[in-house]
N, CA, C and O atoms as a MOPAC input file, in Angstrom:
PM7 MOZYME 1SCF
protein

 N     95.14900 1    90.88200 1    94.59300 1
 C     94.55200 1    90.85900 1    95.91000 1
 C     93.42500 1    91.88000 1    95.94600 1
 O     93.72600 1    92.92100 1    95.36100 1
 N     92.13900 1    91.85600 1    96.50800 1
 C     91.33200 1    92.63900 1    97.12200 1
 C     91.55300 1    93.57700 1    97.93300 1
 O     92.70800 1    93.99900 1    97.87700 1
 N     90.84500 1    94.09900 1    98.71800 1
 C     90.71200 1    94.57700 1    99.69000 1
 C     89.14400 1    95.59800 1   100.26900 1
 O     88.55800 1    96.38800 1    99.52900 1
 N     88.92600 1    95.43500 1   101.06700 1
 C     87.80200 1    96.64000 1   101.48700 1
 C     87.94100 1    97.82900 1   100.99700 1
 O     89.01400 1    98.30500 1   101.36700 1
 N     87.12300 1    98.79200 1   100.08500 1
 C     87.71700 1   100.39600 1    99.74700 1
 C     87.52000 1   100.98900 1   100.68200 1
 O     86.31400 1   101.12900 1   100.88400 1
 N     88.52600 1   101.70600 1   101.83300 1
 C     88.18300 1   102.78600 1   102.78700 1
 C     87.89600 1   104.33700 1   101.89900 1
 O     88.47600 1   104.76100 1   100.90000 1
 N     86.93100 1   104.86500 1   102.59500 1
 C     86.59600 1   106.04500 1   102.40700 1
 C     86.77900 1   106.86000 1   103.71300 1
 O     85.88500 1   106.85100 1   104.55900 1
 N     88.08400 1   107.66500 1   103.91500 1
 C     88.34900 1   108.41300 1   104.78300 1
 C     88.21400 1   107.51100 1   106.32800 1
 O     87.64200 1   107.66900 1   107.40700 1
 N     88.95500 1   106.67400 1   105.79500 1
 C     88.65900 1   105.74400 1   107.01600 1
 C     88.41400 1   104.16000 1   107.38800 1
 O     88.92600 1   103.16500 1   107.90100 1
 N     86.55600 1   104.98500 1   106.36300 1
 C     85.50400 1   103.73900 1   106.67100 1
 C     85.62200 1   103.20900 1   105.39000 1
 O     86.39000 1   103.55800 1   104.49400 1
 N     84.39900 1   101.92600 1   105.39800 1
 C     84.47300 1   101.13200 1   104.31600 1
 C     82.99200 1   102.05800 1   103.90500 1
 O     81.99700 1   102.46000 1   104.50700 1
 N     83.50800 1   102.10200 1   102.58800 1
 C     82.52700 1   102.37600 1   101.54900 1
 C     81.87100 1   101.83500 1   100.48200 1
 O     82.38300 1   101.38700 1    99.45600 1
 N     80.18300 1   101.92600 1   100.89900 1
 C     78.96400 1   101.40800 1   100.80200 1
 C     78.51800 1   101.94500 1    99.33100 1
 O     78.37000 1   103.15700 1    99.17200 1
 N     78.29400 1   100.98600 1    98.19700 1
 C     77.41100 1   101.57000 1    96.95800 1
 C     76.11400 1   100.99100 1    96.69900 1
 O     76.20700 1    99.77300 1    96.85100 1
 N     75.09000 1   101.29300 1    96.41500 1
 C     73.88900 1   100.54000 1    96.49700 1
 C     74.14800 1    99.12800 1    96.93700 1
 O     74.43600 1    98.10000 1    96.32500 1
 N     73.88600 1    99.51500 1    98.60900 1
 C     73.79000 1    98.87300 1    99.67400 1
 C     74.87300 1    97.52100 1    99.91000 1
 O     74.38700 1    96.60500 1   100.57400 1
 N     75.86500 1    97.39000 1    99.56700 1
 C     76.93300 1    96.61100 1    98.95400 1
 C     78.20600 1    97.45500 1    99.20900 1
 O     78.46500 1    98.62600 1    98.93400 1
 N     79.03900 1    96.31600 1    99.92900 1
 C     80.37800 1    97.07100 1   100.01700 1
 C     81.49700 1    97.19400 1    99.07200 1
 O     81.90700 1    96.35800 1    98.26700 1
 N     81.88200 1    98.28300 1    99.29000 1
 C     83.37300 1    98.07400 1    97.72400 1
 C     84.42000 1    97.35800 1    97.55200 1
 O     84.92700 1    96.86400 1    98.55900 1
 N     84.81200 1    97.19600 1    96.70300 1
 C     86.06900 1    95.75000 1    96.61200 1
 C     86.77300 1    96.75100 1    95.86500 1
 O     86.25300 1    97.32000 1    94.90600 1
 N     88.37300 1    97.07500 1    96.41700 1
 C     88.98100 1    97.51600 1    95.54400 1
 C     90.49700 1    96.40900 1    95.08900 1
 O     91.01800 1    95.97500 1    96.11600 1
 N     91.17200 1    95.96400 1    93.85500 1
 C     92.24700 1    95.43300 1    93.57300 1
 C     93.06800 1    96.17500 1    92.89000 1
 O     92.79800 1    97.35800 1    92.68100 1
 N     94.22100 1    95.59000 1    92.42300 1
 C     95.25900 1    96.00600 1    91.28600 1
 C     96.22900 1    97.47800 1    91.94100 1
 O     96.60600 1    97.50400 1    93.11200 1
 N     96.42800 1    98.27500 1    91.24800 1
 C     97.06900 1    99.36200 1    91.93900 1
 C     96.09300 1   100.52600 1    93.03200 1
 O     96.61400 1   101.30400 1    93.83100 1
 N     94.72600 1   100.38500 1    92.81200 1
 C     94.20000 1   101.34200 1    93.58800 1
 C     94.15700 1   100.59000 1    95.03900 1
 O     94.11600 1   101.40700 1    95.95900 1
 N     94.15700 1    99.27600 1    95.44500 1
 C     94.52200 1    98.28600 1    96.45300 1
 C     95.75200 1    98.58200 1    96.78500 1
 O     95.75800 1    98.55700 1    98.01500 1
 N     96.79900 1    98.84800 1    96.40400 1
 C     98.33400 1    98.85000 1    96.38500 1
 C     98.32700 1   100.05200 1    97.48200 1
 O     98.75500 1   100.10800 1    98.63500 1
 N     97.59900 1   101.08200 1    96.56000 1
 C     97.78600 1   102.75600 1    97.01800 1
 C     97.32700 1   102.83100 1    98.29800 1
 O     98.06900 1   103.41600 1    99.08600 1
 N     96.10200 1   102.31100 1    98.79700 1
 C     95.18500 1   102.04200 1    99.73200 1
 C     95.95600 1   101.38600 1   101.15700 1
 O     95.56700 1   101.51100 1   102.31800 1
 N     96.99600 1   100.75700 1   100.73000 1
 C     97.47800 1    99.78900 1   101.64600 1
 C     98.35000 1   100.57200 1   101.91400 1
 O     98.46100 1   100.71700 1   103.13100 1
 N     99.55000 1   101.59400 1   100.88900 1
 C    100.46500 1   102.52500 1   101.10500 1
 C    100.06300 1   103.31200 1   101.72500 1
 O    100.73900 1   103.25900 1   102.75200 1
 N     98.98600 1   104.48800 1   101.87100 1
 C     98.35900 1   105.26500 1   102.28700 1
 C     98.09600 1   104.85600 1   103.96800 1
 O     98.62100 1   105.59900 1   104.79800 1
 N     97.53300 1   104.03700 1   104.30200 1
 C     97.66500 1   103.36600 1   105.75600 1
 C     98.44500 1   103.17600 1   106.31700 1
 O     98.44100 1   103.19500 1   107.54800 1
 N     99.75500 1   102.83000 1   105.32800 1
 C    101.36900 1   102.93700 1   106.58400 1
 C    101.59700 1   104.05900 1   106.99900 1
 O    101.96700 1   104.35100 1   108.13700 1
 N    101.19200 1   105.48300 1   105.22600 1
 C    101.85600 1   106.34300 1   105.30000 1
 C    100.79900 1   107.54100 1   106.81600 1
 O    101.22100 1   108.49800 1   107.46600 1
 N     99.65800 1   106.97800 1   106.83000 1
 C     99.03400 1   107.27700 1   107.73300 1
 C     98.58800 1   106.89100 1   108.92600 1
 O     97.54400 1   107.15100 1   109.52400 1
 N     99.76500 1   106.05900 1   109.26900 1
 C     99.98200 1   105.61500 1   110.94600 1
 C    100.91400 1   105.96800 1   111.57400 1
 O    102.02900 1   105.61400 1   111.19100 1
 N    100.80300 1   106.62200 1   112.51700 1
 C    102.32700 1   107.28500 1   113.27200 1
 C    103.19900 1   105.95900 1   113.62300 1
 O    102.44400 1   104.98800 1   113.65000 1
 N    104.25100 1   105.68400 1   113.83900 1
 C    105.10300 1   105.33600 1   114.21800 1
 C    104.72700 1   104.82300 1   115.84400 1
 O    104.29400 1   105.63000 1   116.66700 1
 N    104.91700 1   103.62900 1   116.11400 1
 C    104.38700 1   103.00800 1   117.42700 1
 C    103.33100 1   103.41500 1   117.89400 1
 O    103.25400 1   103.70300 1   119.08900 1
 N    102.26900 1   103.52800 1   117.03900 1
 C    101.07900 1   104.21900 1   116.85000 1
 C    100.13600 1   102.29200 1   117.38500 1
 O     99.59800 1   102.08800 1   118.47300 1
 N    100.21700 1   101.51000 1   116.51300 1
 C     99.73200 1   100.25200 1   116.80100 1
 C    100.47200 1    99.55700 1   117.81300 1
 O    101.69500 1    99.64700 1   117.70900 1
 N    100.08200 1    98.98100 1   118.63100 1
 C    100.69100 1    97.80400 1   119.47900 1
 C    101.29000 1    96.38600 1   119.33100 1
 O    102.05000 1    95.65300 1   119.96300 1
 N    100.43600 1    96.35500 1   117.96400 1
 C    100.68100 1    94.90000 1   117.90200 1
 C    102.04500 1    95.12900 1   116.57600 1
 O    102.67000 1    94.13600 1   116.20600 1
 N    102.17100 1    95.69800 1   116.33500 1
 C    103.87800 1    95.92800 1   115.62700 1
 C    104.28200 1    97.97700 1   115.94300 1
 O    104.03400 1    98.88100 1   115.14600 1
 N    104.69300 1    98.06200 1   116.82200 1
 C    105.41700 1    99.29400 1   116.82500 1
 C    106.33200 1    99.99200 1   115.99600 1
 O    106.58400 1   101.19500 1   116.06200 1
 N    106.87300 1    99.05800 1   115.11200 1
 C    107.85000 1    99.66200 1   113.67900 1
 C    106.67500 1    99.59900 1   112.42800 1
 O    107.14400 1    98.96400 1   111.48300 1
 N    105.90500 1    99.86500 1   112.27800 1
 C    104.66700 1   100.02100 1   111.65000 1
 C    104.14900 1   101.39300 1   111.51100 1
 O    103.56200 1   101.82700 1   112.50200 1
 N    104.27400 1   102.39700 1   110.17900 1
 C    104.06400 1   103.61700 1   109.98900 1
 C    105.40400 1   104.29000 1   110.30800 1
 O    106.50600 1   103.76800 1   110.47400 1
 N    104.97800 1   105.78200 1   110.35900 1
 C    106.06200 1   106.87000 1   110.01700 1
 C    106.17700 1   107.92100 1   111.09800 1
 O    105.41000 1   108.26800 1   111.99600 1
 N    107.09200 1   108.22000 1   110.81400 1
 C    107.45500 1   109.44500 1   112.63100 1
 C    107.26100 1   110.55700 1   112.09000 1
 O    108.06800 1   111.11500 1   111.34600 1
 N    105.66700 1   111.17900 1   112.56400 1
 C    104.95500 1   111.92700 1   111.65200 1
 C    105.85500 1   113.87900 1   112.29000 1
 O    105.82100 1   114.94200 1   111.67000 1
 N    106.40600 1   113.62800 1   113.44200 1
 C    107.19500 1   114.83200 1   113.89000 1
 C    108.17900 1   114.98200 1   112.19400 1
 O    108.35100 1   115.95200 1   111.45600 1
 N    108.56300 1   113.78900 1   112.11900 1
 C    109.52300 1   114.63100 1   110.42500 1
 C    109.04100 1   114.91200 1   109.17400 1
 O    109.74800 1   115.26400 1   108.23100 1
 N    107.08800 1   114.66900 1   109.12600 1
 C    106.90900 1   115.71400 1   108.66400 1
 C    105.92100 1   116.99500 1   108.82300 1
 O    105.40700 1   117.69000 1   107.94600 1
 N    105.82700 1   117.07600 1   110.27900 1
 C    104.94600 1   117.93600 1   111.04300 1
 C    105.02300 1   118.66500 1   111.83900 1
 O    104.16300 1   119.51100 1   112.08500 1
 N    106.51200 1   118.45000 1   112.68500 1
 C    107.18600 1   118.76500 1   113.81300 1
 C    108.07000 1   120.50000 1   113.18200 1
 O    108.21000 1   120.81800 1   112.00100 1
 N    108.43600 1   121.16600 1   114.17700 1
 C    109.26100 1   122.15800 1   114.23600 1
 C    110.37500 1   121.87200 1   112.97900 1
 O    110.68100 1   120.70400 1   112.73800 1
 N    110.87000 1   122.80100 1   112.32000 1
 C    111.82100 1   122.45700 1   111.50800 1
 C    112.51700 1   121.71600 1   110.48100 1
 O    113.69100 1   121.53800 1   110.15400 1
 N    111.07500 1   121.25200 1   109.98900 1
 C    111.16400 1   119.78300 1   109.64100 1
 C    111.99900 1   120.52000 1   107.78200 1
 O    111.97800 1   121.64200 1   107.27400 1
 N    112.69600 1   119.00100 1   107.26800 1
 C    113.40400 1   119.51800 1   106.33000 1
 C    112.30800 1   118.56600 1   105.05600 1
 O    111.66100 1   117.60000 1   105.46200 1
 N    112.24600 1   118.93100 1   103.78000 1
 C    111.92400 1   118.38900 1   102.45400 1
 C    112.58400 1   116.76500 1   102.67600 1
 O    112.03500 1   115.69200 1   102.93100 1
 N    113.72700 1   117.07300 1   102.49500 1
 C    114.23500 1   115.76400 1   102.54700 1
 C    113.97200 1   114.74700 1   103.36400 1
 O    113.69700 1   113.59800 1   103.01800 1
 N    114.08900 1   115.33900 1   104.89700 1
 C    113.64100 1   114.23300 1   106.25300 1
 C    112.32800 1   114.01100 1   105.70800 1
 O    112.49500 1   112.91200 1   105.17800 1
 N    111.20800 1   114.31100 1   105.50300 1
 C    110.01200 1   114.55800 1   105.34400 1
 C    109.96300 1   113.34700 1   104.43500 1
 O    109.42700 1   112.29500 1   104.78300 1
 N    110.79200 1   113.61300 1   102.75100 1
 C    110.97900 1   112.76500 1   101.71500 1
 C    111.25500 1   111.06500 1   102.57700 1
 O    110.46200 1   110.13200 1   102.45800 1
 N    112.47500 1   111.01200 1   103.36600 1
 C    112.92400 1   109.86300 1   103.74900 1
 C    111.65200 1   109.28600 1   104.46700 1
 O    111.25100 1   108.19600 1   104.06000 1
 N    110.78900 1   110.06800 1   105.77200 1
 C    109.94900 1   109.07200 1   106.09700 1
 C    109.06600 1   108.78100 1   104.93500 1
 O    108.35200 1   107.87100 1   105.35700 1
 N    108.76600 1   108.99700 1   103.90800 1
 C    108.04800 1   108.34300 1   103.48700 1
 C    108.35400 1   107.32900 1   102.19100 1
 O    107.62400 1   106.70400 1   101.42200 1
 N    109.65700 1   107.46400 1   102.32200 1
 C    110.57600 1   106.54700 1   101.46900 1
 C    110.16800 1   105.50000 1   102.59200 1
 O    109.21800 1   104.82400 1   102.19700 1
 N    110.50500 1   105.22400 1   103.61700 1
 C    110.35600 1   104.34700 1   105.27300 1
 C    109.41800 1   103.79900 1   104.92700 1
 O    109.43400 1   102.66200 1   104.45600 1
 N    108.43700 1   104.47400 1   105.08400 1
 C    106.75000 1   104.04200 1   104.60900 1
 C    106.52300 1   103.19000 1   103.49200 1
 O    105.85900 1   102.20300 1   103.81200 1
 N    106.79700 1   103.22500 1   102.46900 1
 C    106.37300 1   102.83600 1   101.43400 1
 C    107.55100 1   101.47900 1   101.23900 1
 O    107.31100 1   100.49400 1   100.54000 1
 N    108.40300 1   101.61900 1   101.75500 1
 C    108.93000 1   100.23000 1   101.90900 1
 C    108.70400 1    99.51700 1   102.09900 1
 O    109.03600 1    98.41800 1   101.65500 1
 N    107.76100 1    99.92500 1   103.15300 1
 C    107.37200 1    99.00900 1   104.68800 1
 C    105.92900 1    98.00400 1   103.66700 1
 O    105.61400 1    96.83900 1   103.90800 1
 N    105.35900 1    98.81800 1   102.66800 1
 C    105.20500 1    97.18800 1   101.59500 1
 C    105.17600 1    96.52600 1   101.37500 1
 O    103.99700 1    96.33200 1   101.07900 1
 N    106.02500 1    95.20500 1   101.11400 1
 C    106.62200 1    94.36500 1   100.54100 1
 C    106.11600 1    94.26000 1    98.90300 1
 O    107.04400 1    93.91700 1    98.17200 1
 N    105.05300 1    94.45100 1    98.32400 1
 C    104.75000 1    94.52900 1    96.86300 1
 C    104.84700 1    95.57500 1    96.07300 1
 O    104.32400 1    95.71300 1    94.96700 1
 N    105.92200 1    96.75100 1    96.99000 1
 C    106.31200 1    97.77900 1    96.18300 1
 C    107.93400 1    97.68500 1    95.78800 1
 O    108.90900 1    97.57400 1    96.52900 1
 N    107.83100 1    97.78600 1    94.12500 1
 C    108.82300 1    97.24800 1    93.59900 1
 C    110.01300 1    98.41600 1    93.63200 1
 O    111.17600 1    98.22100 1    93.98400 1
 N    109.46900 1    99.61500 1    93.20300 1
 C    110.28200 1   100.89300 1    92.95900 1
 C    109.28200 1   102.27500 1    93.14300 1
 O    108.17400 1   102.34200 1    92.61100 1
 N    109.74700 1   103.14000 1    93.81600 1
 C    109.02600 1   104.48200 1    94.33200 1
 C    109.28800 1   105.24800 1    92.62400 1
 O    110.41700 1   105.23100 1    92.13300 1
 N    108.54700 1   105.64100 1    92.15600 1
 C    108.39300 1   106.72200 1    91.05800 1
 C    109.18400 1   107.93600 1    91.60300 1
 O    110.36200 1   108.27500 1    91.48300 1
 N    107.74100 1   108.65900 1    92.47100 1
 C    107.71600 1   109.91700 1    92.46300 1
 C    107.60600 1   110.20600 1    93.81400 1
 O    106.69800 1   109.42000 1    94.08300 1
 N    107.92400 1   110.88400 1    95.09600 1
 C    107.44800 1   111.50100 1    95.78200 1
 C    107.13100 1   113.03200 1    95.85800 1
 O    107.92400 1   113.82100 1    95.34300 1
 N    106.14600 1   113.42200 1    96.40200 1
 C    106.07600 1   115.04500 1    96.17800 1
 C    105.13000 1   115.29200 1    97.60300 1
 O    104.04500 1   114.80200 1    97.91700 1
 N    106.01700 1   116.26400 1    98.31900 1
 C    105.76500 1   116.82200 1    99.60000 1
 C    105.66600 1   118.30600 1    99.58100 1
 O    106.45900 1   118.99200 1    98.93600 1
 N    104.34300 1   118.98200 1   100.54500 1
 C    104.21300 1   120.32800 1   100.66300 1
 C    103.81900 1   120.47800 1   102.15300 1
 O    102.91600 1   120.14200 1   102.92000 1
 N    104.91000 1   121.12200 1   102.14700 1
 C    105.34200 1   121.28400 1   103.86600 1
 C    104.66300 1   122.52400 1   104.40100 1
 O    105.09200 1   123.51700 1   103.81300 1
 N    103.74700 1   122.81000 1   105.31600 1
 C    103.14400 1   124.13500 1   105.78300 1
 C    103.77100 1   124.33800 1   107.07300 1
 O    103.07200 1   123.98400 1   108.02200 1
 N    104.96600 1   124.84100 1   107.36700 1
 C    105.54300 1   124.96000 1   108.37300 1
 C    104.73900 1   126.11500 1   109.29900 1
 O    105.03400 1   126.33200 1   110.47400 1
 N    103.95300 1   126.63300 1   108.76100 1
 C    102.57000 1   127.39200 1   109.72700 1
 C    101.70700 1   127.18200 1   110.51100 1
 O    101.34000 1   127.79100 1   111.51600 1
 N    101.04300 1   125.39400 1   109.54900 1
 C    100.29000 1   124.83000 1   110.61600 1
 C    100.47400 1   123.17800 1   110.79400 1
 O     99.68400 1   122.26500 1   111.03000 1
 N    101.81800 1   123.24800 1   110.57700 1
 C    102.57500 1   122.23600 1   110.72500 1
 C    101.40100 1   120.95100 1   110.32800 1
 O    100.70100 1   120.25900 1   111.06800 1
 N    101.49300 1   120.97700 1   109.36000 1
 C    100.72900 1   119.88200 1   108.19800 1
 C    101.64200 1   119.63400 1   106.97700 1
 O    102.60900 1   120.27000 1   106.55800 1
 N    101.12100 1   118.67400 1   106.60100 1
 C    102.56700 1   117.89900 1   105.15200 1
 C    100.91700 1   117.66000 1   103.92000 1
 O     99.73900 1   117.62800 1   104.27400 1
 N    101.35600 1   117.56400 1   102.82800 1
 C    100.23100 1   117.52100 1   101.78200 1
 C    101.40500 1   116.06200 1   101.40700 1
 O    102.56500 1   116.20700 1   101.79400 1
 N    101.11300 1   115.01800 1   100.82900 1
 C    102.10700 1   113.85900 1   100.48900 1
 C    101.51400 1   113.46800 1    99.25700 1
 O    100.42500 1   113.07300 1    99.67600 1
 N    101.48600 1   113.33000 1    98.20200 1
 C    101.62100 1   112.12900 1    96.97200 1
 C    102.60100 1   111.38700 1    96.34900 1
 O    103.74700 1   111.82500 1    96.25600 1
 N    102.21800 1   110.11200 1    95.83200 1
 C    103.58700 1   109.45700 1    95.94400 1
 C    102.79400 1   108.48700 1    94.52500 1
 O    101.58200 1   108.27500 1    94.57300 1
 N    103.75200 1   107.90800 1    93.18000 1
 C    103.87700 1   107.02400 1    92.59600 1
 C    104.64200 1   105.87000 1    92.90700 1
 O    105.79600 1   106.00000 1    93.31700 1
 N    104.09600 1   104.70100 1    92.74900 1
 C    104.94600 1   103.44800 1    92.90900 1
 C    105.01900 1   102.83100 1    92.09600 1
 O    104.30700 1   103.28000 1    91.19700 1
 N    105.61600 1   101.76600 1    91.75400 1
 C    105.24800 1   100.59100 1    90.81700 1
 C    105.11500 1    99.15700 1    91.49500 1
 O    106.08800 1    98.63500 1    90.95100 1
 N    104.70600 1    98.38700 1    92.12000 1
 C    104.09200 1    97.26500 1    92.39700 1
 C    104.98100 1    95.99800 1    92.11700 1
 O    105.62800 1    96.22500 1    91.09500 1
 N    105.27500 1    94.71600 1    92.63900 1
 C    105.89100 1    94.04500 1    92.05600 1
 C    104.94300 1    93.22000 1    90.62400 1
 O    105.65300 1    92.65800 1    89.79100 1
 N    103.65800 1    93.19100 1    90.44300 1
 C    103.25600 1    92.28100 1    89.60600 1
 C    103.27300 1    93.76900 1    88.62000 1
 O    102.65200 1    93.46800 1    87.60100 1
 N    103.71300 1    95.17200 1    88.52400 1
 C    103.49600 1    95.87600 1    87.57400 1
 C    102.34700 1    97.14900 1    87.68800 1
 O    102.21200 1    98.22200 1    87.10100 1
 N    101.73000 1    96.55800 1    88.57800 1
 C    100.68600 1    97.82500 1    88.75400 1
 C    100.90000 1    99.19100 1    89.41100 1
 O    101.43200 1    99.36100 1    90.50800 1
 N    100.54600 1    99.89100 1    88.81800 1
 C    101.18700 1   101.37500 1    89.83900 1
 C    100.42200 1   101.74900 1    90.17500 1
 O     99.34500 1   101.90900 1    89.60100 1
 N    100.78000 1   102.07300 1    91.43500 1
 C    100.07800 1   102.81000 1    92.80600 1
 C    100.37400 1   104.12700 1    92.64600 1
 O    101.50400 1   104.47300 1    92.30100 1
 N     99.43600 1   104.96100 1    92.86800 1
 C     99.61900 1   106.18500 1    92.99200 1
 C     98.47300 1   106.82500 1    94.34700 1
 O     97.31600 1   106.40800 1    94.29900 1
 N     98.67500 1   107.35000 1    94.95800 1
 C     98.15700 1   107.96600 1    95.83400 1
 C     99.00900 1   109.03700 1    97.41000 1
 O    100.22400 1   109.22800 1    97.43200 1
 N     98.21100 1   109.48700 1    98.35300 1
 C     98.79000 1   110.11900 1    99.23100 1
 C     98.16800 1   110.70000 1    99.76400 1
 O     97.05900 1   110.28300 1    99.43000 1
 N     97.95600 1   111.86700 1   100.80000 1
 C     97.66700 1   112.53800 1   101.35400 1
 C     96.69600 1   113.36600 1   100.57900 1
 O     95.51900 1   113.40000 1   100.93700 1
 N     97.14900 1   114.09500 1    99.44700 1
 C     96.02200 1   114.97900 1    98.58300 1
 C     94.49000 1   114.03100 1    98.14500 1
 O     93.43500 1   114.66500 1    98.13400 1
 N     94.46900 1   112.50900 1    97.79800 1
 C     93.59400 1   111.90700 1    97.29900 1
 C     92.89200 1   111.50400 1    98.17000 1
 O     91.69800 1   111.31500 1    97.93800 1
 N     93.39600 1   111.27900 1    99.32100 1
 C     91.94900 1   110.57400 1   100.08800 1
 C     92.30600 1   110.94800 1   101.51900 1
 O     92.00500 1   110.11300 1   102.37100 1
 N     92.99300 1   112.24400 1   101.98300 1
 C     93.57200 1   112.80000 1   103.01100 1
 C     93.30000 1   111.58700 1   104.07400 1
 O     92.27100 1   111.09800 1   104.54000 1
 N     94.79500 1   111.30900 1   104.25500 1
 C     95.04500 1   111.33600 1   105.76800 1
 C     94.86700 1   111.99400 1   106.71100 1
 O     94.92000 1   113.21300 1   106.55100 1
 N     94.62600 1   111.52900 1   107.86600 1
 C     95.77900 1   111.96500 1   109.13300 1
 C     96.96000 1   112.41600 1   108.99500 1
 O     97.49900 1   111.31000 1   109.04600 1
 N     97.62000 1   112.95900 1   108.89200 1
 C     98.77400 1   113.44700 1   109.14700 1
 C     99.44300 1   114.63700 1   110.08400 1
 O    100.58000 1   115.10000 1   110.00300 1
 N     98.64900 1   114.89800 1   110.76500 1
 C     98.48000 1   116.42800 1   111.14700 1
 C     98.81900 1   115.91900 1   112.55900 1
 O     98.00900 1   115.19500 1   113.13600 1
 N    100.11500 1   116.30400 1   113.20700 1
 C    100.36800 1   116.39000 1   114.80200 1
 C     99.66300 1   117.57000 1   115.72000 1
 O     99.52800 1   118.79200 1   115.76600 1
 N     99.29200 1   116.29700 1   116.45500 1
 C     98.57100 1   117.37500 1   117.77400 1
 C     99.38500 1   117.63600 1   118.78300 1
 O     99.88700 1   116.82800 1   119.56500 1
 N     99.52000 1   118.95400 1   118.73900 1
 C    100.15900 1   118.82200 1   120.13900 1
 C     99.23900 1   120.24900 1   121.39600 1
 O     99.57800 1   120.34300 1   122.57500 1

């Protein structure tokens, strides 16, 4: 499958032509967007993304933190098996750093997160 390459967002433009990204960097791209939508954040599906209070909120634990984004990356369907997750929790300014390995169902691995093409993740309150 294709997809548009977002760059922090937007779609990103190379001599004057937009980017096409496939294979696992498509995978990551698509993971990265669940993992960077709050939780009833969209309207048109409210179980869509992650309840960014567990990993941003007061007290938040490694593990809770770990599970939403186990949540996330489920939420997929062409992710076959999670590799790796790795979370860095700044309980100071209540921000999460996230990278995550996957493997894909046709084989391709996704790798991406928060450190590669920063999210959102950061609760306002």
């Amino acid at each position: 499958m294709q997809s548009l390459k977002l760059t922090n967002g937007d779609l990103t433009i190379e001599n004057n032509d937009i980017v096409l990204i496939d294979g696992g960097d498509e995978l990551a791209q698509c993971c990265e967007i669940i993992l960077g939508t709050k939780k009833q954040e969209w309207f048109l599906n409210p179980t869509f993304g992650i309840d960014f209070d567990q990993l941003n909120g007061k007290n938040v634990s490694k593990e809770a933190a770990r599970e939403q984004v186990r949540i996330g990356l489920r939420q997929e369907p062409r992710i076959a098996t999670i590799e790796t997750i790795d979370i860095n929790l700044d309980t100071k300014t209540r921000q999460s750093e996230v990278n995550f390995k996957a493997m894909g169902t046709s084989g391709e691995v996704a790798e991406g997160g928060t450190g590669q093409r920063r999210l959102q993740t950061e609760t306002v309150r």
